[in-house]
Steps between C-alpha positions, in 0.01 A plus 500: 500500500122562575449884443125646591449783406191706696374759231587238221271604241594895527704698278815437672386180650432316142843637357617339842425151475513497108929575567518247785325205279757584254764453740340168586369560850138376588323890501135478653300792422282610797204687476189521565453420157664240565332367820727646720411847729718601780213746646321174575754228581303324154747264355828558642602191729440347178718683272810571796510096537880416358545856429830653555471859414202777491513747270220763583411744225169525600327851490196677671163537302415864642789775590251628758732541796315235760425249266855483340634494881252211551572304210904525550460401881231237473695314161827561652404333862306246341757419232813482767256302694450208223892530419603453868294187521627319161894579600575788213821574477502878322255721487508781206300806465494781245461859652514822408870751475435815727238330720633622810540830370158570461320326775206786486403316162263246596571209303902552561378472868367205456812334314701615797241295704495215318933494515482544866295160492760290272840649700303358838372188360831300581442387130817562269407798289549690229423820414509648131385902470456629140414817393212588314418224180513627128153350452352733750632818318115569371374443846727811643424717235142478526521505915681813435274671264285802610213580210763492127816568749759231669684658772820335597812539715789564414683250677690178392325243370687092389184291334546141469380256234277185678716244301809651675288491842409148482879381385637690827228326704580208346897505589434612848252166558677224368792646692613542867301700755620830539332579848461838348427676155652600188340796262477482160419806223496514112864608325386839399477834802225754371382793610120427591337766338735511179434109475120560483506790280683338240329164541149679449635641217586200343176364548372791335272570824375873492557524932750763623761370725538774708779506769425577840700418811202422739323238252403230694582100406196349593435677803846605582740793460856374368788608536800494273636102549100387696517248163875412416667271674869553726804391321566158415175400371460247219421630203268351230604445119179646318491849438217682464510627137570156373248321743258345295192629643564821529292653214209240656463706841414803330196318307 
């Protein structure tokens, strides 16, 4: 089947299309890079024509609370928009585990937005929430640091490898709709602030994890399951200490 995949040439995106080629489905990354912007309508009647399923892995530019709303209502609309009109039959989009359970957090606000769009667009959907990626374990850390100290809570925390995000997003679009959402979370449960303290350490990064229960996760205060997901999640295969680039986030 024709697969396009909005946010093709990302991180998750690439790994995306890369695992449906293999399974011998026509995968059409879509970026701007590639000619394609859903802010501006650029490009997409051309790449929905004989499209079956949208994949959007697409991601904001700037966290800045209005312009991550904008971008996630203005894509989304536009994107539905271009799918309505060339008959797509499934419409896929990766979110976010705990979105709704920290709506104060402005970019989780805008997710919820941009949901709210796809489950009223008519448009058989699916919707794929994964918690937090292990190639984004650097970006926390440093979020979290004050001057030499990282403070963290102490809350549960279920990282997932980007190879095991893009072969669950991968099953869920060449499959049926599910008119709803599945979650999906690394193997391994940690405890946030022990994962970070020993991961530091084994970059040999002179930070202090220090472990405080009103650290905010960019911009919001968690509490104990805010990142895990509820029972019944699929689990990924690649664990942490034997991912491959773990020792490369800490460079």
């Amino acid at each position: 089947m024709k697969v396009v995949v909005i946010g093709g040439t990302g991180l998750i995106g690439s790994k995306l299309v890369a695992k449906l080629g293999e399974h011998g489905h026509e995968a059409v990354a879509a970026s701007p890079r590639t000619g394609v912007n859903t802010l501006t309508g650029e490009g997409l009647a051309e790449a929905m024509a004989g499209t079956q399923v949208v994949v959007d892995v697409s991601n904001s530019p700037s966290f800045e609370p209005t312009a991550v709303m904008e971008f996630f209502e203005t894509s989304t609309r536009n994107l539905l928009a271009a799918e309505a009109d060339a008959g797509v039959g499934h419409h896929v989009a990766l979110s976010v585990v705990g979105t709704e359970r920290m709506p104060e957090n402005g970019y989780f606000a805008a997710k919820i937005a941009q949901e709210q769009l796809i489950q009223k667009s008519g448009i058989p959907y699916s919707l794929v929430h994964a918690t937090q990626f292990f190639e984004f374990v650097r970006g926390i850390a440093d979020e979290a640091t004050q001057d030499d100290t990282v403070r963290i809570a102490p809350v549960l925390f279920q990282p997932i490898a980007g190879d095991d995000v893009a072969a669950a997003v991968g099953r869920v679009a060449v499959g049926r709709p599910l008119n709803g959402r599945i979650e999906i979370a690394g193997p391994d449960l940690f405890r946030m602030d022990e994962f970070f303290r020993e991961t530091l350490a084994g970059w040999g990064d002179p930070r202090q994890v220090v472990t405080d229960p009103h650290a905010r996760y960019f911009g919001a205060e968690l509490k104990e399951r805010s990142l895990v997901p509820e029972d019944g999640a699929t689990l990924g295969t690649i664990r942490y200490a034997d991912w491959p680039g773990r020792d490369a986030t800490g460079r």
